[in-house]
PAROBA-810981 format. One record per residue (C-alpha): residue in three letters; x, y, z. Coordinates in steps of 0.001 Angstrom, whole numbers, plus 500000, padded with zeros to 6 digits. Example, Ala and Ser with C-alpha at 12.3 -4.5 7.8 and 13.67 -1.06 7.14 Angstrom:
BEGIN
ALA512300495500507800/SER513670498940507140/
***
This chain:
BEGIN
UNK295588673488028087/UNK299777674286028111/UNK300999674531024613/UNK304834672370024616/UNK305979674274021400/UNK307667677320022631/UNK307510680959021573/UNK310323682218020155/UNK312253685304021111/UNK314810686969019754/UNK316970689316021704/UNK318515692133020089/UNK320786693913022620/UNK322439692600025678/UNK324086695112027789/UNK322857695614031313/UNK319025695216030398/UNK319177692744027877/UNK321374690476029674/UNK319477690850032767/UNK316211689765030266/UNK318451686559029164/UNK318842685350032740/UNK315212686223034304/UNK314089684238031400/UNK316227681391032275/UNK315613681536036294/UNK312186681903035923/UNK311188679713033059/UNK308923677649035043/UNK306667680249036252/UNK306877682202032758/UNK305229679093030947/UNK302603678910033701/UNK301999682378033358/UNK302025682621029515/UNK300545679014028757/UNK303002678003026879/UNK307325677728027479/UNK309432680910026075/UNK312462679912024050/UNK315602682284024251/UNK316234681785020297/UNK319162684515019433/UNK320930687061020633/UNK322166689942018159/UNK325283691712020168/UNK327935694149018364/UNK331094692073020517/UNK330969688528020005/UNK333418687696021671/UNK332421688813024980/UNK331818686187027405/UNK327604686391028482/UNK327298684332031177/UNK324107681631030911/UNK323630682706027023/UNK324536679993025011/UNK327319680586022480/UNK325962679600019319/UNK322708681604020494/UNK324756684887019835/UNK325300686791016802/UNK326062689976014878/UNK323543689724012154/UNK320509691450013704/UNK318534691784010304/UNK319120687881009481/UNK317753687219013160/UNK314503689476013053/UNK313380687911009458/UNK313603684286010799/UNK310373683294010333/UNK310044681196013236/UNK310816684320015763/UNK307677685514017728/UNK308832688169019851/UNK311626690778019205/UNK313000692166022174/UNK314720695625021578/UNK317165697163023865/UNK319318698452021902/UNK318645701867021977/UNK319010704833019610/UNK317315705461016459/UNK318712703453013875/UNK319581700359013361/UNK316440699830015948/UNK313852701059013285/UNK314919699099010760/UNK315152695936012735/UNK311721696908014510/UNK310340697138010883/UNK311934694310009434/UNK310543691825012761/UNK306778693367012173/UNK306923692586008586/UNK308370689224008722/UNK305320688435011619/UNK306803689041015004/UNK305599691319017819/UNK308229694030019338/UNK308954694847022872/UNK310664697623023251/UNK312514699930025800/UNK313617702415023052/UNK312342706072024513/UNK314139707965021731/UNK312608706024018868/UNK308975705860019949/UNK309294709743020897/UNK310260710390017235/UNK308814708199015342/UNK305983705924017791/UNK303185706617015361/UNK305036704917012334/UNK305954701835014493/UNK302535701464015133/UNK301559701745011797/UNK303527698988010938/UNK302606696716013574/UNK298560697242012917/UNK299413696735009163/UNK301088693403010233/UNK298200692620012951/UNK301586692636015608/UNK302196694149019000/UNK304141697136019878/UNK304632697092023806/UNK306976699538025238/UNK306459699556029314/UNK310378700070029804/UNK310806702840027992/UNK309178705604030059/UNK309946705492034081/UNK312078701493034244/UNK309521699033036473/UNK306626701578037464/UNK303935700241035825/UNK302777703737034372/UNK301929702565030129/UNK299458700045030907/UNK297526701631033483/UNK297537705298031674/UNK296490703205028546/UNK294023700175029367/UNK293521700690033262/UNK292078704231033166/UNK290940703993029316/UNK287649704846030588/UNK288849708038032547/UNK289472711536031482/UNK293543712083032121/UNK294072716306032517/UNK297458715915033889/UNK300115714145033922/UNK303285715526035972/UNK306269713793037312/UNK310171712566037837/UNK311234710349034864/UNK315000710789035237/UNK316507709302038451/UNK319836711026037530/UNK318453713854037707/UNK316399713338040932/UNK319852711995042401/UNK321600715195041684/UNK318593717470042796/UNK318420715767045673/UNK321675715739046651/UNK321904719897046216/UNK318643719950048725/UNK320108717685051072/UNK323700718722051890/UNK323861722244050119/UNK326532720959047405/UNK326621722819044033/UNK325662721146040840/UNK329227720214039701/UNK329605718316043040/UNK326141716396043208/UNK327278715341039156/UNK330405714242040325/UNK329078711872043271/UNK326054710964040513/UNK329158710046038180/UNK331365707802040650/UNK328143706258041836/UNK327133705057038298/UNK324390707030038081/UNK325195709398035634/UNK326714708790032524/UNK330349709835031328/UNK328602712062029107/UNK325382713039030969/UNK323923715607028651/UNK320866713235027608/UNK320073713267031309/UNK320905717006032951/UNK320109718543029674/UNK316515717454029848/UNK316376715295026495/UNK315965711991028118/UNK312634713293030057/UNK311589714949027051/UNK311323711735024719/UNK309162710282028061/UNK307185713384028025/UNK305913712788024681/UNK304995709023024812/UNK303393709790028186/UNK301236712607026686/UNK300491710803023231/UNK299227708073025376/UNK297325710250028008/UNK295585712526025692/UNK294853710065022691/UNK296948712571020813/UNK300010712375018489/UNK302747714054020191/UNK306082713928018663/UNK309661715166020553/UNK309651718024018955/UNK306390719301020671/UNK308198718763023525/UNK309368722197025867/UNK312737721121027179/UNK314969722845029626/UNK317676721306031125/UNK319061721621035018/UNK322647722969035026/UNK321676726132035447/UNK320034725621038798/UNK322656726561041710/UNK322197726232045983/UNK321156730144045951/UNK318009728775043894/UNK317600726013046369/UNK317958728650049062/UNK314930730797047914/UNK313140727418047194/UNK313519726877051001/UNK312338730006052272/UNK308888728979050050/UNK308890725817051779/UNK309768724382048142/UNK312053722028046888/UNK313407721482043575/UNK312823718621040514/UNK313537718476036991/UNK309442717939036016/UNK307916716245033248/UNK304743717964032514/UNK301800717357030219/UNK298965718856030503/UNK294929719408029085/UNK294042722831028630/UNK291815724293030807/UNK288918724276027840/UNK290275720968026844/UNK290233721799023287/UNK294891721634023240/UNK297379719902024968/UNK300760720813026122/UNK304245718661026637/UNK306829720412029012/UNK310404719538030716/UNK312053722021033061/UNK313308722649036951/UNK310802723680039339/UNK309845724490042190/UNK307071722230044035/UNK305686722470047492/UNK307184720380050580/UNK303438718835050791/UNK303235717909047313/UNK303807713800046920/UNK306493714357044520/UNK308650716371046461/UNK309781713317048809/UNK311237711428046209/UNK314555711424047031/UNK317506709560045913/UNK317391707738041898/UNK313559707211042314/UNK310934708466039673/UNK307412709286040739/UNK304720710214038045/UNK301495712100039316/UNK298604711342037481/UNK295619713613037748/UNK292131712176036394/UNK288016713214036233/UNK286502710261037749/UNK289624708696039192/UNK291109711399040718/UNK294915711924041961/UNK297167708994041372/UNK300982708083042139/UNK302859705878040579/UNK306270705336042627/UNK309657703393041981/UNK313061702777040415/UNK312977704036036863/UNK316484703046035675/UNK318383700283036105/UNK318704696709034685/UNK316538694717036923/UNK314071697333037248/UNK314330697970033701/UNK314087694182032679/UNK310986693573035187/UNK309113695978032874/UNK310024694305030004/UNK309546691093031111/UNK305997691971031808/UNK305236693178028245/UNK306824689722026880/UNK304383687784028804/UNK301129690085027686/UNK302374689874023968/UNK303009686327024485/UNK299758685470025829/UNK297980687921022738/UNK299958685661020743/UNK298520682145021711/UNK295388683447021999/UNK295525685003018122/UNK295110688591019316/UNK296850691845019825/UNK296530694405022491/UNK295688698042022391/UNK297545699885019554/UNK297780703522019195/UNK295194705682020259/UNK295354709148018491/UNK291798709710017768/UNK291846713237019661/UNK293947714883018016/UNK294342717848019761/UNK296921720461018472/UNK299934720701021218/UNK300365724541022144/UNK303675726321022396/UNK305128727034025562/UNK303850730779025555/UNK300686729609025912/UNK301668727288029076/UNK300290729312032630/UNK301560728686035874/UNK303513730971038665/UNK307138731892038563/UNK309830732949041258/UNK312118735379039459/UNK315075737143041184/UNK316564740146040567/UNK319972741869041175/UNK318749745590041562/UNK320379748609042724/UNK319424749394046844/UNK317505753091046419/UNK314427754331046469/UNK311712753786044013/UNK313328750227042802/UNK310027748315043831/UNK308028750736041968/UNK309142750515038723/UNK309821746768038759/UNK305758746285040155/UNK305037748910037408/UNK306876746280035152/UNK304961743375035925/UNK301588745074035571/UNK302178746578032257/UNK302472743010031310/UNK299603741711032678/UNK301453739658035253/UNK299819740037039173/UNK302547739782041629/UNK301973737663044804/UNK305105738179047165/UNK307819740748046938/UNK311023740351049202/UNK313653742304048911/UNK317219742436050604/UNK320598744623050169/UNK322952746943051290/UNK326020748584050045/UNK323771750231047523/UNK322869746840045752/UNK320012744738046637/UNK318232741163045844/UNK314358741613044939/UNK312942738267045026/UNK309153738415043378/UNK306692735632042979/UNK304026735976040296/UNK300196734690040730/UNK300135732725037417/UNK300450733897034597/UNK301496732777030545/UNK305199731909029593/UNK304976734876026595/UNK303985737500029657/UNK306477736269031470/UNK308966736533028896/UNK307869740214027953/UNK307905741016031677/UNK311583739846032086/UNK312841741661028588/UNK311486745102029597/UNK312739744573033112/UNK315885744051031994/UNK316078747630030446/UNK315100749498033653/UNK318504751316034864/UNK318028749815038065/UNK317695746356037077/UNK321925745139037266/UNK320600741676036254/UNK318145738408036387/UNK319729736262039000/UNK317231733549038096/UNK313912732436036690/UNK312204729338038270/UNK308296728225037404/UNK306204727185040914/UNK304440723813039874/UNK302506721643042051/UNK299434723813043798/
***
């Protein structure tokens, strides 16, 4: 039986997401009360410019008071897209005590402080839905968290920055240096004025953490988080990526350990392997690789930015916490019951490509493959070019830990021979 008195939602942020939220919810209010059992009611807006014009939002919905509009008492759904840290936690807070149920998009936040929030919103018998905030419309959240609750989730690996991907991809594709893929990323909108969040790795980090919180039933906080960021990656890299028959992605990576008894969090470049499914992800698109016991490999494939995109996901939480909400029930909440400790990145093993700027004489190879195995690091390929008395050594490791690495890469850096460490690149993916 439809319900005619409509759930309330209160909108707190309307830049490119939110107002694309206001006006799906006014095209398609029809098929959202058919959907939810019951009509959704736009009831505020809380903006920080007033007087901006909003087209199809109602003037006297709008305001600046965000804290007045969460602690209405007839609200039952808080959207949040404003982003940032505070005043989002407050307001969050402030909605769950005052008996709304939060959809978020807010990556940063639940990164840093997700376990809190959920706190709150169990205390309060709320929901806390947040499909937005990791990789834009993929549905990736619900099916890690209710879909294959029943599974065993080892790994979880994949592109959650389009940004990124564009600028990557761009380097592969025509050979342009990272300043000149930014540039084109820039003037098409894709990156930021200031894109440090994205090429610095900090965006993919705060999705790394939710993604491996939720996958391993595990707190995991950004600060467990390994980040590196991408500027440092140049065409020779791509080059030698080539010869591998590799490309190149800015990875999210979490990951069980082999004995299953840690867990680790991890955002760097890498190398992957032309036949893996996430090197053909080209352009803005994110792609998350999901690896499983009983279910086995899994993709998950689509726009991860975006306001559409980005709205779609929310859109889909609003009707699930909509429907929990006629029906007097909340979905999952936190799942932390593992509690597995989250390992530093020395412990992390995998294969590296590391070249080296080394002078073009006899015995070179020699010490450096003395290097390696002092360290306890097996070396698969060696390939080594020069002349004019200075040479390239290119070296690919079987896999090994990030502290041998590290040790390997100090002591060859004292050999005479050794002019310098061109680069260091981890081989992901096989």
């Amino acid at each position: 039986m439809m319900r005619t008195r409509p759930l309330k939602v209160a909108l707190l942020g309307c830049g490119v997401v939110g107002s694309e939220v206001a006006r799906i919810m006014t095209t398609h209010a029809d098929d959202l009360t058919a959907r939810i059992g019951a009509p959704v009611e736009l009831a505020g807006v809380a903006v920080r410019r007033p007087d901006r014009v909003r087209e199809g939002i109602a003037p006297e919905l709008v305001t600046t008071d965000a804290t007045a509009l969460v602690k209405r008492g007839d609200i039952d759904v808080v959207v949040e897209v404003i982003g940032g840290i505070e005043p989002a936690r407050g307001l969050i807070t402030t909605a769950f005590e005052h008996g709304a149920s939060v959809v978020s998009a807010n990556k940063a936040l639940l990164a840093q402080d997700g376990a809190a929030l959920h706190a709150v919103a169990e205390e309060h018998g709320r929901d806390l839905y947040y499909e937005a905030a990791v990789a834009g419309a993929i549905p990736l959240i619900r099916p890690l968290r209710e879909s294959l609750a029943g599974d065993k989730i080892n790994r979880v690996m994949g592109i959650v920055n389009g940004t990124t991907n564009f600028i990557l991809d761009k380097m592969d594709s025509s050979g342009a240096g990272y300043q000149e893929a930014l540039d084109e990323a820039t003037a098409l909108g894709y990156a930021e004025a200031d894109p440090t969040a994205d090429v610095e790795g900090f965006d993919a980090a705060a999705k790394a953490a939710i993604l491996a919180g939720i996958a391993f039933h595990t707190r995991v906080r950004l600060d467990d988080v390994y980040r590196e960021g991408m500027t440092e990656v140049t065409a020779a890299d791509f080059a030698s990526a080539k010869e591998m028959g590799c490309t190149i992605k800015l990875l999210a990576i979490c990951e069980r350990a082999e004995d299953g008894a840690s867990v680790t969090a991890r955002v760097h470049p890498a190398m992957i392997p032309l036949s893996h499914p996430l090197a053909s992800v080209r352009g803005a698109y994110n792609a998350v690789f999901v690896e499983s016991d009983a279910a086995g490999q899994l993709m998950f494939y689509g726009p991860g930015a975006g306001g559409s995109p980005t709205a779609s996901a929310v859109l889909g939480d609003l009707v699930a916490v909509c429907r929990n909400r006629l029906n007097g029930a909340t979905g999952p909440g936190e799942s932390a019951y593992a509690a597995l400790p989250v390992s530093p990145m020395g412990d992390v093993v995998t294969r590296y490509h590391i070249s080296l700027d080394v002078a073009d004489k006899p015995g070179v190879l020699a010490q450096v493959a003395t290097v390696f195995a002092e360290h306890g690091v097996s070396i698969d390929t060696v390939r080594q070019s020069g002349k004019d008395g200075e040479a390239s050594l290119v070296v690919v490791t079987h896999r090994a830990s990030d502290a041998a690495l590290t040790g390997t890469v100090e002591a060859l850096r004292k050999l005479d021979t050794v002019r310098g460490v061109a680069s260091i690149m981890r081989v992901e993916g096989e």
